[in-house]
C-alpha positions as a printed Julia matrix, in Angstrom:
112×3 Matrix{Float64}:
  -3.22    2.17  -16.75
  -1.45   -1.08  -15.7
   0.03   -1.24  -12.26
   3.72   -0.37  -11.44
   5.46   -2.75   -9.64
   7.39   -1.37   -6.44
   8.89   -3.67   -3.66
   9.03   -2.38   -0.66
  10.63   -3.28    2.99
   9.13   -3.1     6.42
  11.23   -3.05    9.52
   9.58   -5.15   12.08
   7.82   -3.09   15.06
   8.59    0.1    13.54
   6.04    2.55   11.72
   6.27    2.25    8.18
   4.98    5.28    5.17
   4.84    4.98    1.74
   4.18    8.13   -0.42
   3.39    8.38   -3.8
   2.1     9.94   -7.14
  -0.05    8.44   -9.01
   0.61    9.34  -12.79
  -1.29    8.67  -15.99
   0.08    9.36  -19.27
   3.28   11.27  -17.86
   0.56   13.47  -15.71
  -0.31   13.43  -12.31
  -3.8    12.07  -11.96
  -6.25   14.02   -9.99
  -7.44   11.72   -6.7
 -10.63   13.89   -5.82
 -13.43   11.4    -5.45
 -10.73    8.26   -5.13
  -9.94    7.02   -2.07
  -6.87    4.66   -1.29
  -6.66    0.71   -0.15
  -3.98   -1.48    0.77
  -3.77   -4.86    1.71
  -0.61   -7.03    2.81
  -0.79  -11.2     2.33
   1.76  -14.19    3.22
   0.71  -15.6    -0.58
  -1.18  -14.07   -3.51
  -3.7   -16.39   -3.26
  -4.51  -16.31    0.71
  -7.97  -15.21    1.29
  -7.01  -13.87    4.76
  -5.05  -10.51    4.93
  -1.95   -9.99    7.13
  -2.34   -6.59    7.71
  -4.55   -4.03    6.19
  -2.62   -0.48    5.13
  -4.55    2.5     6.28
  -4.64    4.83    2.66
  -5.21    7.94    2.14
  -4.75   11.0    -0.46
  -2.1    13.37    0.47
  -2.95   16.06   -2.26
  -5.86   15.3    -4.65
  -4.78   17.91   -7.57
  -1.09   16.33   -7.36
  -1.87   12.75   -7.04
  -0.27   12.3    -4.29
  -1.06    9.69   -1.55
   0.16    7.04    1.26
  -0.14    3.91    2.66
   0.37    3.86    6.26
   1.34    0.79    9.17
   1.84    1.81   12.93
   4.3    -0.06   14.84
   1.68   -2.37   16.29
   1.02   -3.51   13.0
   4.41   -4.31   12.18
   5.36   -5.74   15.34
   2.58   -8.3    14.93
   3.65   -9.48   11.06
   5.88  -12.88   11.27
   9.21  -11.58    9.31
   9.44  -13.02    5.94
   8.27  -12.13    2.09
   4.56  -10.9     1.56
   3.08   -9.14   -1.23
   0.75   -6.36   -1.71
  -0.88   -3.96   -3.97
  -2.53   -0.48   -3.74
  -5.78    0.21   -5.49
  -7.23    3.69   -5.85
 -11.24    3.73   -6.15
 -14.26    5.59   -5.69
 -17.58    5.44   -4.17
 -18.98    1.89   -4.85
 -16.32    0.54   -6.15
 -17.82    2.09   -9.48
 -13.77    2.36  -10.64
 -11.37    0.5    -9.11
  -7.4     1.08  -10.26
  -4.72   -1.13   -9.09
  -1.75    1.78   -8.87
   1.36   -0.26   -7.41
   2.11   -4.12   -6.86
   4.84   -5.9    -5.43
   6.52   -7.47   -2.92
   7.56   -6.47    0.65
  10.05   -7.87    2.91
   9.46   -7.58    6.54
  12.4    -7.61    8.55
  12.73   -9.29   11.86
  13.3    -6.73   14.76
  16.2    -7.02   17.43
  15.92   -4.46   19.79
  12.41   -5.34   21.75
């Protein structure tokens, strides 16, 4: 399963959710046993990470899961374009699938 590519927007010192399915062959993939990461960086190749989503699964038997930043988080990121990617995997890292790439704009926040 290659990675879908999704780009996203984050408001600046608000709290920001993203839900979704994760789907193989038309089918929603069962999550029991996978766990969810997320990680949010200035330039593909930075080592350091901007922010770190918190992931979780929703609903194992549907697929479903999220990727979560509070409104700290937010308000700390510089506005601009970053990119990310979600990875489901299990214990060990002994499978690792990269579920969703793409980019994310974070946009600066007036009221403060």
């Amino acid at each position: 399963m290659s990675a879908g590519t999704y780009n996203i927007t984050i408001d600046q010192g608000a709290d920001f959710t993203l839900n979704f399915t994760v789907k193989e062959d038309g089918t929603a993939k069962n999550l029991t046993s996978y766990s969810v990461r997320a990680d949010l960086r200035k330039k593909k190749e930075d080592s350091l990470t901007a922010v770190q989503f918190t992931g979780s699964v929703v609903n194992a038997s549907n697929g479903t899961a999220k990727i979560v930043l509070t409104n700290v988080q937010t308000k700390a990121l510089t506005a601009g374009l970053y990119f990310y990617d979600i990875e489901i995997f299990t214990a060990s890292d002994a499978e690792v699938i990269r579920v969703v790439q793409g980019t994310a704009n974070v946009t600066r926040e007036i009221t403060r």
